[in-house]
Backbone bond lengths (Angstrom), bond angles and torsions (degrees), N, CA, C in turn:
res aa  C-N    CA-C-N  psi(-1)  N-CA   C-N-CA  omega(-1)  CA-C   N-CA-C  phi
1 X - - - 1.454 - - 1.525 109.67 -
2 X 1.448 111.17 145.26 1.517 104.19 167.56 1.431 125.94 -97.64
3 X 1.505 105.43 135.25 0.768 137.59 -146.20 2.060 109.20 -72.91
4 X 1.523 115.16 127.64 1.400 83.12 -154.82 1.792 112.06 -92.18
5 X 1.293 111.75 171.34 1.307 107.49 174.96 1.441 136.28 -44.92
6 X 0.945 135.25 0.27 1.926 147.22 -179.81 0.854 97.92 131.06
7 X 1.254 86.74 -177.26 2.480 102.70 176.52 1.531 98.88 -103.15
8 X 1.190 149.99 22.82 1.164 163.58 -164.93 1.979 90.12 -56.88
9 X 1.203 114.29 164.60 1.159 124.53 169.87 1.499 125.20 -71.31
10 X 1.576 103.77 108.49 2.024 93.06 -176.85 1.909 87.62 -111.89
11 X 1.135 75.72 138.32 1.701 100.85 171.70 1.486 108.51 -75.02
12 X 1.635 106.63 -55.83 1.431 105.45 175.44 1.053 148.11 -34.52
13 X 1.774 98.73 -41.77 1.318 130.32 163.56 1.489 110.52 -75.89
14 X 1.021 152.06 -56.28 1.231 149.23 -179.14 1.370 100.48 -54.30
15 X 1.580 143.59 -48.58 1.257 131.78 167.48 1.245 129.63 -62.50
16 X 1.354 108.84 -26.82 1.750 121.19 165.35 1.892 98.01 -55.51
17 X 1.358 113.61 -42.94 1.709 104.13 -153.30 1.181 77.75 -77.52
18 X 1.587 128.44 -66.09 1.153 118.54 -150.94 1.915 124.33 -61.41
19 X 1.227 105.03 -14.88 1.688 118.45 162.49 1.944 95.95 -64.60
20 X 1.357 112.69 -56.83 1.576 103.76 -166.14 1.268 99.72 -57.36
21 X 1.422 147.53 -66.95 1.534 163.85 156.51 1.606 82.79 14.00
22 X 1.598 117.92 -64.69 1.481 112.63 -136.15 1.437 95.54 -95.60
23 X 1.658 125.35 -7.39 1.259 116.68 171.97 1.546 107.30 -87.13
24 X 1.095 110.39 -27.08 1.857 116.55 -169.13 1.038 101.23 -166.67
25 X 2.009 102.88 84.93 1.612 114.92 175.75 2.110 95.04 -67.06
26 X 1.150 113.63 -23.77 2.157 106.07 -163.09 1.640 87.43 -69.24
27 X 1.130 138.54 -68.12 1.081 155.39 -173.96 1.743 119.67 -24.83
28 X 2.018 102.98 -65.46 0.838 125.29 -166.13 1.382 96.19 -79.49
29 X 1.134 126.55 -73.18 1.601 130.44 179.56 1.555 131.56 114.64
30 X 1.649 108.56 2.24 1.158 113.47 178.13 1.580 100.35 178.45
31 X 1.542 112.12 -172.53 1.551 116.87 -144.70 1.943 86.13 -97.88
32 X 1.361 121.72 -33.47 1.035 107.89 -170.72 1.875 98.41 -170.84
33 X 1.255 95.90 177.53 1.494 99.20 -164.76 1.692 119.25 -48.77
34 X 1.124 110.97 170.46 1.083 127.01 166.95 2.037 118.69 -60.85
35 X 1.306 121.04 148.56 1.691 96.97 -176.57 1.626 92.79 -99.15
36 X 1.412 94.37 -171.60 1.810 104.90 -162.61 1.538 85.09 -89.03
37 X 1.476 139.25 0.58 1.707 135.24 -173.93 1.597 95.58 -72.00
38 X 1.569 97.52 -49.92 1.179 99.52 -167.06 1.299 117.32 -98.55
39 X 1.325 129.47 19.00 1.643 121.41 167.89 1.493 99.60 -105.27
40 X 1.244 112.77 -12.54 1.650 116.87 174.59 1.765 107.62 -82.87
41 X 1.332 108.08 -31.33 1.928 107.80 159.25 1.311 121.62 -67.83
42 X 1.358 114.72 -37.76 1.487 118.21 175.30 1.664 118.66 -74.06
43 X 1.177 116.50 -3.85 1.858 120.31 175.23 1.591 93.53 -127.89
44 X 0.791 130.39 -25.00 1.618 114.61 168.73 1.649 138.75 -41.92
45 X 1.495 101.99 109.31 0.887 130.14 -170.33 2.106 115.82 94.13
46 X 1.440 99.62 20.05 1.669 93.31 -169.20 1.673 77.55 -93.08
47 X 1.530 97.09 168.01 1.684 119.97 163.74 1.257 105.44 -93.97
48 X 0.889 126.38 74.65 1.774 116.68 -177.65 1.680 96.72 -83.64
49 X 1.034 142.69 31.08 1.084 141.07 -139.55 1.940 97.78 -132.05
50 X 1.603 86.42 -38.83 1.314 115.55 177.74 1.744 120.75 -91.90
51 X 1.039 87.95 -54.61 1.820 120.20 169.43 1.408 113.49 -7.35
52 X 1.404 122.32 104.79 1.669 122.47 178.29 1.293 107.41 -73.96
53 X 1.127 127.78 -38.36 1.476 111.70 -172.06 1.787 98.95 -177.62
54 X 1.334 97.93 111.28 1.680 133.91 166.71 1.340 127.32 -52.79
55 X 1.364 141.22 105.45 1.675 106.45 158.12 1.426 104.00 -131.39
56 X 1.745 91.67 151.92 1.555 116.96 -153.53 1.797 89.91 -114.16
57 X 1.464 136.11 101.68 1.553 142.85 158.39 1.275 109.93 -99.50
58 X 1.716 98.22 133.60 1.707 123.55 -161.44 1.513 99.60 46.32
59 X 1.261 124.99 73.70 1.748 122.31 138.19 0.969 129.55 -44.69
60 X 1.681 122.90 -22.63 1.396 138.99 -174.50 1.467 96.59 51.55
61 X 1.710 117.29 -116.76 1.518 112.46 177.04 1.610 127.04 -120.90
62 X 1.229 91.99 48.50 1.598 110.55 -175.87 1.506 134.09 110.57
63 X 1.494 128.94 -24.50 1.139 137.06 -133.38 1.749 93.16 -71.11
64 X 1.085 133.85 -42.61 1.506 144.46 148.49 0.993 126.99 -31.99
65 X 1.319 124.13 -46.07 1.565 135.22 -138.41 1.575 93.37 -117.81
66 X 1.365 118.99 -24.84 1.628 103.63 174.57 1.711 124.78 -83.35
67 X 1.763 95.97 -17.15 1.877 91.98 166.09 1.586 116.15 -99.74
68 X 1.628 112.47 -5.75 1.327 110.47 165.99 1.497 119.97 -77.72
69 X 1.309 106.06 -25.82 1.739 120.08 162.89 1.447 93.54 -55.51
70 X 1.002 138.27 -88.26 1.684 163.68 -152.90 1.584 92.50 -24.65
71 X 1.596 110.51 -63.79 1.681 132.92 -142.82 1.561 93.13 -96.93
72 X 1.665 127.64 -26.17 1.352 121.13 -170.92 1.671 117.92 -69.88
73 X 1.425 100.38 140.39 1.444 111.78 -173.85 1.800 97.51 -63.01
74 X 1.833 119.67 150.36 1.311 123.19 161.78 1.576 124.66 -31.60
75 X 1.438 90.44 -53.50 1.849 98.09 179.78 1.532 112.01 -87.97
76 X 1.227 123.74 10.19 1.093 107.59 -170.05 1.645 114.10 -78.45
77 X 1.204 119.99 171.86 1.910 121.80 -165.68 2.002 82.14 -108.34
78 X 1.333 133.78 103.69 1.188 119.87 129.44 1.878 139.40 -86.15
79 X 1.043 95.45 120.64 1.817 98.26 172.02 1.055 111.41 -117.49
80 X 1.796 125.01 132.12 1.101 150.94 174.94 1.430 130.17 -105.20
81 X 1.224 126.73 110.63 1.620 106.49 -155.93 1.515 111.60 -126.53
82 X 1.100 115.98 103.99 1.887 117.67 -175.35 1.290 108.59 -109.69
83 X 1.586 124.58 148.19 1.190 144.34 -178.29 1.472 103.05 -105.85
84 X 0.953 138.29 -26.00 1.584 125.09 145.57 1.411 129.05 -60.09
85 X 1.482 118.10 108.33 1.363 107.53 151.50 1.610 151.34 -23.86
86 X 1.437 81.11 -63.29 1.600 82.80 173.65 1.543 118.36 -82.12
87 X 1.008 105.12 -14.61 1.955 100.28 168.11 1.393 108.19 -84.58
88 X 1.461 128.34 -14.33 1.715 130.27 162.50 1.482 106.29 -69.68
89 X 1.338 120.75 -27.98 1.697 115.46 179.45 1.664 106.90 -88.38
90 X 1.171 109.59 -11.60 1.383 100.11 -179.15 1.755 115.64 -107.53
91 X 1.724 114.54 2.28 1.457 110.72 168.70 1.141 94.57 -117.30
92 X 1.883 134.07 5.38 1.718 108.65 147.23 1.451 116.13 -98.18
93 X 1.168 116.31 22.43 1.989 149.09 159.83 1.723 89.83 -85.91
94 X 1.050 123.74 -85.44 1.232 111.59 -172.08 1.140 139.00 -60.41
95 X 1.661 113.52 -22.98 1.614 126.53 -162.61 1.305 106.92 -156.35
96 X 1.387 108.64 70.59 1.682 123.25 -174.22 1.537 101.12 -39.60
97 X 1.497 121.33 -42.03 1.488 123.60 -157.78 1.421 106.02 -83.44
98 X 0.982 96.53 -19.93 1.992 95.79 -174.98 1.564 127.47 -49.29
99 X 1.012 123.54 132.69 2.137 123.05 175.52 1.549 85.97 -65.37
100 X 1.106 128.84 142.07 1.852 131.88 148.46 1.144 71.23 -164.34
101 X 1.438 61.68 154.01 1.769 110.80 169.73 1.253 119.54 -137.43
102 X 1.776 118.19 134.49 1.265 111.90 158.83 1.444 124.81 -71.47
103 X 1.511 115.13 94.77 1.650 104.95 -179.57 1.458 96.57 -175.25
104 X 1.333 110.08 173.15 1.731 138.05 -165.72 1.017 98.83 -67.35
105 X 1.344 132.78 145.67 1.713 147.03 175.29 1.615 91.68 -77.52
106 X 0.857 143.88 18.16 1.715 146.09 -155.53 1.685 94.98 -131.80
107 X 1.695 112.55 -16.06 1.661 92.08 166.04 1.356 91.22 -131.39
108 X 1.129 117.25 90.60 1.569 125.12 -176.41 1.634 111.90 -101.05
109 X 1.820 91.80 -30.97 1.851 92.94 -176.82 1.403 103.61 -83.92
110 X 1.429 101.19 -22.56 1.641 94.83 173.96 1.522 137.19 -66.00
111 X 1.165 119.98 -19.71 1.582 155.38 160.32 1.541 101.94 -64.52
112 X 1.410 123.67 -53.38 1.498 131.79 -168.30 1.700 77.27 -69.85
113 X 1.183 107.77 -75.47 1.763 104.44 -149.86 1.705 102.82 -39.23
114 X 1.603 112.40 -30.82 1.524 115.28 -160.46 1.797 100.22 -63.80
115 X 1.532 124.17 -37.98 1.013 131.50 -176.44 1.599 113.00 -85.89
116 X 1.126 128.79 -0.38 1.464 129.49 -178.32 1.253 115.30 101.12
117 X 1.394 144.49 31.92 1.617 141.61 -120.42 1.265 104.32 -158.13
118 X 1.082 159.73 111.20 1.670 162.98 173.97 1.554 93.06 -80.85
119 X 1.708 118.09 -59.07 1.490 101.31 -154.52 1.982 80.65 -143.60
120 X 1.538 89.40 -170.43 1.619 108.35 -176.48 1.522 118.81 -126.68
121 X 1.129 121.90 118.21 1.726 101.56 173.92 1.661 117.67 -47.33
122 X 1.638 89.80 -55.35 1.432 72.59 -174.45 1.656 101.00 -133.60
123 X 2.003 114.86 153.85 1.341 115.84 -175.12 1.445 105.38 -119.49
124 X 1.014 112.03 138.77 1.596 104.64 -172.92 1.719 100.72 -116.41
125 X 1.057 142.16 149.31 1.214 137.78 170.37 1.686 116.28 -145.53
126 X 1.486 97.50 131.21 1.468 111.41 166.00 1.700 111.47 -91.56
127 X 0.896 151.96 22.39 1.253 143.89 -128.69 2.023 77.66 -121.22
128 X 1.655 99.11 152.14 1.288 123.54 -152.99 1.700 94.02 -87.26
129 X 1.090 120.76 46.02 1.711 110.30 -176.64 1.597 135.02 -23.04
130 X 1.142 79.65 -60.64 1.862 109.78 166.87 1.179 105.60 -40.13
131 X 0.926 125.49 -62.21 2.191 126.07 -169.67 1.313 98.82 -79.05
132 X 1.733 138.68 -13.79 1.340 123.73 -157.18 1.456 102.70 -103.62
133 X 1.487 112.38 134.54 1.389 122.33 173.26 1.588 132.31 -29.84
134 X 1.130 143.40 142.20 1.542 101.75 -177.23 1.156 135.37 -78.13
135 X 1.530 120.13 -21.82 0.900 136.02 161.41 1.663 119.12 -43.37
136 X 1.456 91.53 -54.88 1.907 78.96 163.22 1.176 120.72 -74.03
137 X 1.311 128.64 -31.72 1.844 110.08 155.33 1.193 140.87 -39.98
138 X 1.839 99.12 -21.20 1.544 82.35 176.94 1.388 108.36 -105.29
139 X 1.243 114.09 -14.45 1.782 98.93 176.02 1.183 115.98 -77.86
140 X 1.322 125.20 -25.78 1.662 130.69 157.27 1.693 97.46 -33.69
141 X 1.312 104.83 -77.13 1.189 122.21 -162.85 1.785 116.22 -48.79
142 X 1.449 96.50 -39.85 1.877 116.84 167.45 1.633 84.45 -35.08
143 X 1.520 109.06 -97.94 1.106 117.82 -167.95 1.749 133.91 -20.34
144 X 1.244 110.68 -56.53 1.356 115.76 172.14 1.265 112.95 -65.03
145 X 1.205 116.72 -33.06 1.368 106.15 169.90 1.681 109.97 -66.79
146 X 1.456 126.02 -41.09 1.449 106.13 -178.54 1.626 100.54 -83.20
147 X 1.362 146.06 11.30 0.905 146.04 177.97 1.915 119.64 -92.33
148 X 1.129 90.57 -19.64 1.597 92.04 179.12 1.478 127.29 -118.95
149 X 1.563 101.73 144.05 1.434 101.54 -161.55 1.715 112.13 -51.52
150 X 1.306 116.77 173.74 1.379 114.83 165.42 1.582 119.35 -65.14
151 X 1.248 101.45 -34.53 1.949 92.56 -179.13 1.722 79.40 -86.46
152 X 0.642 163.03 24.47 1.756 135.89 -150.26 1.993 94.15 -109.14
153 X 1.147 103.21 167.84 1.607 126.66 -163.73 1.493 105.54 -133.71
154 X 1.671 106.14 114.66 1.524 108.58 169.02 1.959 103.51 -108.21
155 X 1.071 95.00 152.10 1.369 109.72 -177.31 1.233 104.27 -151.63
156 X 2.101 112.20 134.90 1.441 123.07 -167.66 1.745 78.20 -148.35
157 X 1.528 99.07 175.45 1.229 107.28 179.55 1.953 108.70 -135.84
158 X 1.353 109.24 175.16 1.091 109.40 -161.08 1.724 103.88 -141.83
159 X 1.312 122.06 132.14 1.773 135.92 -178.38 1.707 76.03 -78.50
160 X 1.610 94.55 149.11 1.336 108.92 -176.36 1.712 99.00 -95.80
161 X 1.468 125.83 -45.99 0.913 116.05 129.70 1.337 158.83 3.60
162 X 0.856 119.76 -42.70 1.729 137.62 177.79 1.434 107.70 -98.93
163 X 1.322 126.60 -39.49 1.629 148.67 179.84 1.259 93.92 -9.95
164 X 1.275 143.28 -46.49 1.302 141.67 -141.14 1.903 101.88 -113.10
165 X 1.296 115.70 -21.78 1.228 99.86 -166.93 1.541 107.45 -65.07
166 X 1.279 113.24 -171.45 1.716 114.48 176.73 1.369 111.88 -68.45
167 X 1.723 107.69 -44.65 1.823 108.88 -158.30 1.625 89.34 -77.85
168 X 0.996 120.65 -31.90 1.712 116.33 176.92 1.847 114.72 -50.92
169 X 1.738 89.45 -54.12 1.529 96.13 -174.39 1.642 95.98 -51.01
170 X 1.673 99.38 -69.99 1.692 89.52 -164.03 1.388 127.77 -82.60
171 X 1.428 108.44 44.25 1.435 112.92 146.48 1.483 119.12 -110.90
172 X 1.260 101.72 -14.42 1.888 99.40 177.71 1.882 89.49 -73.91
173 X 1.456 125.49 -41.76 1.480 112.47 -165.66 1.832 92.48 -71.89
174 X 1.254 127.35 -21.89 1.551 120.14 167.24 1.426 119.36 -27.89
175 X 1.436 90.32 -70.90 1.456 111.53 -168.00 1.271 110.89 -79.25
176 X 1.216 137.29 -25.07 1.614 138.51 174.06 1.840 104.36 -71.60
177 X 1.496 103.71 -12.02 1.708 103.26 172.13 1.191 108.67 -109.30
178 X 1.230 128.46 3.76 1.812 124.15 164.18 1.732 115.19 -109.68
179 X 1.447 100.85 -25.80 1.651 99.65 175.69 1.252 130.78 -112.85
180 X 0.881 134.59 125.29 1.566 147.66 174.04 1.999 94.46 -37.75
181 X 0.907 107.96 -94.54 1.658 102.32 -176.87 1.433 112.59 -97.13
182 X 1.106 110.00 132.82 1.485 125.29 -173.73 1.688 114.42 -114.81
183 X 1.034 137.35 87.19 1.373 145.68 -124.78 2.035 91.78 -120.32
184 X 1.391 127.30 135.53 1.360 136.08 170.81 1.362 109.23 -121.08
185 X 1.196 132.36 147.17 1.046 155.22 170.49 1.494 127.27 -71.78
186 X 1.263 134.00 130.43 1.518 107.30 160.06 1.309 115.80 -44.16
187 X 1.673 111.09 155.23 1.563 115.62 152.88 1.402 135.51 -28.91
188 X 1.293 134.71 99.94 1.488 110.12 -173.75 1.230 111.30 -86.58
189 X 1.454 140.10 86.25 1.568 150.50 -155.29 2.193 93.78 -58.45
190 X 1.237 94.44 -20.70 1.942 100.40 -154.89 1.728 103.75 -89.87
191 X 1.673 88.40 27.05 1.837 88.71 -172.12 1.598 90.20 -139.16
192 X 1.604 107.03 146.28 1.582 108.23 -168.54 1.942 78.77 -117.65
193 X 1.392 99.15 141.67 1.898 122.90 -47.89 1.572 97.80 -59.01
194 X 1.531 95.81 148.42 1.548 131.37 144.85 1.829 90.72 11.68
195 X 0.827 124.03 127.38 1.688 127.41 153.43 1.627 117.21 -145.74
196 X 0.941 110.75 169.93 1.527 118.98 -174.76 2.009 113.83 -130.37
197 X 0.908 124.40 -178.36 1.613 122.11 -176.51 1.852 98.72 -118.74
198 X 1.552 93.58 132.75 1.521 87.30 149.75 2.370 109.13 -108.36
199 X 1.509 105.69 135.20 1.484 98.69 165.74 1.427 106.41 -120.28
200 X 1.503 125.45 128.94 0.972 141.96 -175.98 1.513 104.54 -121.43
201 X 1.593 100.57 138.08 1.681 108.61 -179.99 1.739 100.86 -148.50
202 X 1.312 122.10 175.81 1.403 141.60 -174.98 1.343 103.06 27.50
203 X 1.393 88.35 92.59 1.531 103.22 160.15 1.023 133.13 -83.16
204 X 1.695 124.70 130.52 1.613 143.76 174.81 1.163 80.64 -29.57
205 X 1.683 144.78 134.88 1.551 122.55 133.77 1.354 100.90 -100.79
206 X 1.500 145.53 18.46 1.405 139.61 165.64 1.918 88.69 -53.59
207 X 1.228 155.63 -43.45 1.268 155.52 -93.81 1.547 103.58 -152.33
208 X 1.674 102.99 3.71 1.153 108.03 172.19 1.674 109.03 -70.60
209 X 1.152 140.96 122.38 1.462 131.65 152.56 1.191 94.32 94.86
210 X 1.387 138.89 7.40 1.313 146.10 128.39 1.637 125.72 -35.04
211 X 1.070 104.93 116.32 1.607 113.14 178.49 1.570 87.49 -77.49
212 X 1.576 122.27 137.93 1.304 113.61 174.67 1.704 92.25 -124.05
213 X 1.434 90.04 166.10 1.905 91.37 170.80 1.106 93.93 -139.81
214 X 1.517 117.87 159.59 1.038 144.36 -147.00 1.875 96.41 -85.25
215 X 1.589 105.36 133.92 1.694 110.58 177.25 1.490 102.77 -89.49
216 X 1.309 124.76 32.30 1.591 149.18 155.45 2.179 82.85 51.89
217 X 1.355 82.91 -172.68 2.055 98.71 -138.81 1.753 79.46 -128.54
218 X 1.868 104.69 114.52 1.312 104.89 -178.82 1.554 106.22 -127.24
């Protein structure tokens, strides 16, 4: 894939997100992209260098996807998967070479299987947690869990802000019931708004193909 020009500031893109924002603020999840502080916390310390095969859920309009381009090995398999339209026309605007797809993070293995792929080292996700039902958190969540390798590393991020709502609370208790270490970030103050990292590694796989229910929101 080619490799894209920096993370430099695109306007274009920031008006593309911020148009999606105003068609489907639940969806989108915020006023405008992510900053380069914090897409450089969310791949920190991965080998993408090495990395067989990547997946990138809710890219929105790149802010991720242009230093995981940067750091990705030649052969490596990246797939990117957005449920917005118009943020899918604006990262094959930015990244002619890129796999995306317009579609649900809910057929993610199906995309892997399409490319030759069972699982991913590593999954990175922008996807709006906080606004999403829980129920769709956890089958999202089903998935990545059967989607990622055993050494493999998922990383999502979190509005510092939001910390307190319910779907926030009970997705941090989500992920503290699928991963062995559940790793946070400092604050990144240099991101509007304020956000922080979740890194999660060694996954329970007893919990693979497990119907889970929710340890309810206290």
């Amino acid at each position: 894939m080619r490799p894209p020009n920096g993370i430099e500031f695109d306007f274009a893109g920031h008006l593309a997100f911020f148009q999606s924002f105003l068609r489907d603020p639940a969806i989108v999840g915020a006023l405008s992209p992510s900053s380069p502080v914090l897409a450089r916390a969310m791949i920190d310390g991965f080998s993408l260098s090495n990395a067989d095969t990547v997946v990138e859920l809710g890219p929105g309009t790149g802010a991720f996807t242009g230093p995981i381009l940067e750091r990705i090995g030649r052969l490596a398999t990246f797939i990117a998967m957005e449920l917005d339209p118009a943020s899918v026309r604006t990262l094959k605007r930015r990244f002619p070479d890129l796999n995306v797809y317009n579609d649900s993070a809910e057929r993610m293995l199906d995309y892997l299987a399409l490319h030759g792929k069972k699982r991913a080292k590593y999954i990175v996700s922008g996807l709006p947690w906080a606004n999403l039902p829980i129920d769709d958190q956890m089958r999202i969540m089903d998935i990545i869990v059967k989607g990622l390798s055993p050494d493999g590393v998922f990383t999502t991020f979190a509005y510092v802000h939001a910390l307190w709502l319910p779907n926030a609370r009970q997705f941090r208790r989500l992920l503290k019931s699928r991963f062995a270490h559940v790793e946070t970030s400092p604050v990144i103050w240099a991101n509007l708004p304020p956000a922080f990292v979740y890194r999660c590694s060694h996954l329970d796989r007893s919990l693979i193909g497990h119907k889970a229910t929710s340890p309810g929101v206290r």
